[in-house]
C-alpha positions as CSV (number, residue, x, y, z in Angstrom):
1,X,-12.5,33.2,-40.9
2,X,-11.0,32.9,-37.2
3,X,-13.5,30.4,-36.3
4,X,-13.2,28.5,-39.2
5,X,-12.3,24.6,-38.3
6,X,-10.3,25.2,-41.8
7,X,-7.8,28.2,-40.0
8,X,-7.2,26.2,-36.8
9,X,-6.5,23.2,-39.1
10,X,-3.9,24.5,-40.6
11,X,-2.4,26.6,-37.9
12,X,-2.9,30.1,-39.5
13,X,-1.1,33.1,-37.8
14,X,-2.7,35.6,-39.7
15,X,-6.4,36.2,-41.7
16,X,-6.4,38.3,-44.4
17,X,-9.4,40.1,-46.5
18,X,-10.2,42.9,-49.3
19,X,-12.8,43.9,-51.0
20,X,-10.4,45.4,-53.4
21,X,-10.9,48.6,-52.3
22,X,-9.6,48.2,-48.3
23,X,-8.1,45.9,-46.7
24,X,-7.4,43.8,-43.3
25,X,-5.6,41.6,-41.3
26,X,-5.4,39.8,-38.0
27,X,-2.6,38.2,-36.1
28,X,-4.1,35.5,-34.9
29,X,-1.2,35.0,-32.0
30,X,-1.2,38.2,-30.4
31,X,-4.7,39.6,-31.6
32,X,-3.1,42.9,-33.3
33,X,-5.5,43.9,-36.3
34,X,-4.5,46.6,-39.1
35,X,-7.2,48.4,-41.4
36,X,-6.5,50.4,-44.2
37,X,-7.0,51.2,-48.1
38,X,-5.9,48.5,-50.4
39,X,-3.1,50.4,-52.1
40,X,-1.7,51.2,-48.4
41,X,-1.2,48.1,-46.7
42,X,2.5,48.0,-48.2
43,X,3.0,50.5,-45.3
44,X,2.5,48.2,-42.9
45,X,5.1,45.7,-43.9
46,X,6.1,45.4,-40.3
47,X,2.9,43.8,-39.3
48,X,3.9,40.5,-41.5
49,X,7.3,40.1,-40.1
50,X,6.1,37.5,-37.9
51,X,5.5,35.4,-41.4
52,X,9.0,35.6,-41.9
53,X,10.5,34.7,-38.6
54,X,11.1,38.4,-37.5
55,X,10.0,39.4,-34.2
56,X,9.5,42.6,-33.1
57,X,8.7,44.7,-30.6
58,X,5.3,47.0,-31.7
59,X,7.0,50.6,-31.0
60,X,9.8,49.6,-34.0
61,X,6.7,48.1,-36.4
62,X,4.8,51.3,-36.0
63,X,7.9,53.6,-37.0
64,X,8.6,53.9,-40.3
65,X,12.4,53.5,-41.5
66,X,14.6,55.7,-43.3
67,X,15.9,54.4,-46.5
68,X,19.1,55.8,-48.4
């Protein structure tokens, strides 16, 4: 998928794939890759922040956050 003429088309910042079973990603700006099962990704919400504006620094994305 990264050197699809399709993804630089349409300016993708990340590439995602599953099998069902596990899943990935790639930032396709900054080269950072996750890996993990497909009911797990949800922990690594800080990894799509990027998709939502948010940038961050990769120390606070790797910590996880206390909710009350």
């Amino acid at each position: 998928m990264r050197d699809s003429p399709a993804t630089a088309k349409q300016k993708a910042k990340l590439i995602l794939a599953t099998d069902g079973k596990g899943f990935e990603a790639e930032n396709l700006v900054d080269g950072e890759t996750i890996a993990c099962d497909y009911p797990d990704f949800h922990n690594y919400f800080g990894f799509f922040l990027p998709l939502a504006g948010i940038t961050t620094i990769k120390q606070i994305r790797e910590n996880a956050f206390d909710t009350v």
